[in-house]
C-alpha positions as CSV (number, residue, x, y, z in Angstrom):
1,X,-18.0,-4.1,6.1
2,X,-14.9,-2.2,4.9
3,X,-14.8,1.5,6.5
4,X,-12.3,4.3,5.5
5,X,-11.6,7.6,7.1
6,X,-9.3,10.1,6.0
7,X,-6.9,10.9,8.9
8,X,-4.0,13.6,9.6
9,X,-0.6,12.3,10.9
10,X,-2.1,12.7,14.4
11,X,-4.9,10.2,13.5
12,X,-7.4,12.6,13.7
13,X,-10.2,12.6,11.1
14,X,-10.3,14.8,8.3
15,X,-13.6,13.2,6.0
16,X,-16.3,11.2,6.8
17,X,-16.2,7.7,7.0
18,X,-16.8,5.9,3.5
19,X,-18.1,2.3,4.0
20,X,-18.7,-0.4,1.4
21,X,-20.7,-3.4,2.5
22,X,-19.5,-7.4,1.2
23,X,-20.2,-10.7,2.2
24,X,-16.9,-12.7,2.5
25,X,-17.2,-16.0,0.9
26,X,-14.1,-17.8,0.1
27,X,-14.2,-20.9,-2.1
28,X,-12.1,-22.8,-0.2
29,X,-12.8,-21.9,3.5
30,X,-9.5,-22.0,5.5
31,X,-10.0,-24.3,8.4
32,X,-8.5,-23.1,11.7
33,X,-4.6,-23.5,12.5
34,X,-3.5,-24.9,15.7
35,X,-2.8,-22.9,18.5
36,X,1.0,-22.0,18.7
37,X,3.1,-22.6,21.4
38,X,6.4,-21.9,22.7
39,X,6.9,-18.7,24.1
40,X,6.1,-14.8,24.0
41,X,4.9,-13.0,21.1
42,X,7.5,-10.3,20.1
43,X,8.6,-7.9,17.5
44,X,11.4,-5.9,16.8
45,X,12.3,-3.2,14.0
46,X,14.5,-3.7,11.6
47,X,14.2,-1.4,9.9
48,X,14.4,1.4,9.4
49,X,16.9,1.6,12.3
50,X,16.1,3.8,15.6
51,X,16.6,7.5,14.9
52,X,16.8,6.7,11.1
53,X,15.9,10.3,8.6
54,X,13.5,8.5,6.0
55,X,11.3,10.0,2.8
56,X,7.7,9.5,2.3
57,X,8.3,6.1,1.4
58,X,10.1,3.6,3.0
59,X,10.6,-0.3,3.9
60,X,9.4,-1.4,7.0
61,X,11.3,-4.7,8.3
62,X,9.9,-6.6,11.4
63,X,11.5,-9.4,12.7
64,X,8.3,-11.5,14.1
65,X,8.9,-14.1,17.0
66,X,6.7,-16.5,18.4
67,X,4.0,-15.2,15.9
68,X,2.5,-16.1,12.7
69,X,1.2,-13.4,10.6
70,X,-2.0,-14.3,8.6
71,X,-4.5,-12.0,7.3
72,X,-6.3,-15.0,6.1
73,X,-7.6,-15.3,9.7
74,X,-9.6,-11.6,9.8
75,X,-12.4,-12.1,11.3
76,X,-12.3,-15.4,12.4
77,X,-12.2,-16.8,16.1
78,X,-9.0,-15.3,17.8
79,X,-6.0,-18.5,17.9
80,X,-2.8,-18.1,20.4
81,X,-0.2,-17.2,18.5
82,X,-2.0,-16.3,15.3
83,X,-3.0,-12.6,14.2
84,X,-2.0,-9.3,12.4
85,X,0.0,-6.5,13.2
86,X,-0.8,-2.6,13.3
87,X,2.0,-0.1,12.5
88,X,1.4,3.7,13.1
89,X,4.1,6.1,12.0
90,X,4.4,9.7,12.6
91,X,2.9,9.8,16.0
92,X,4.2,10.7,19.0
93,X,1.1,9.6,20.9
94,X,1.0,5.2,21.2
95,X,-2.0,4.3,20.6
96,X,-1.5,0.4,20.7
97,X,-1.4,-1.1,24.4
98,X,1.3,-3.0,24.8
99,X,0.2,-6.2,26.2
């Protein structure tokens, strides 16, 4: 199920939630990758640099380590070292635990 919700820059809702409901059936399912090893997840900002004056738009550049980014996973069984990322910008509350 995909859900959307309309949200101010403080991530507080603004619109009901809008939902569409799909079954996910690839063509060629993606079998699982091996578990990575070989020390701790981390991420650092690239850019835009700390303290940076940006637009409305702008590049976001992470440097991933010890991490492989795949959305293909979504949804499947969690794998070490696998897995997305979640950005929030404009917020001076963290809402992402930091593990």
């Amino acid at each position: 199920m995909l859900t959307v919700v309309l949200a101010t820059d403080a991530h507080a809702m603004s619109s009901l939630a809008a939902t569409a409901a799909f079954n996910y059936e690839p063509t060629s399912p993606m079998a699982l990758p091996s578990a990575m090893t070989g020390g701790k997840p981390s991420v650092e900002v690239l850019s835009p640099k700390n303290g940076a004056s940006v637009g409305r738009k702008f590049n976001l550049v992470l440097a991933v380590h010890h991490f492989d980014l795949s959305c293909a996973l979504e949804g499947k069984p969690d794998v070490a070292g696998w897995g997305t990322f979640t950005c929030s910008c404009n917020s001076k509350e963290k809402r992402v635990p930091r593990p």
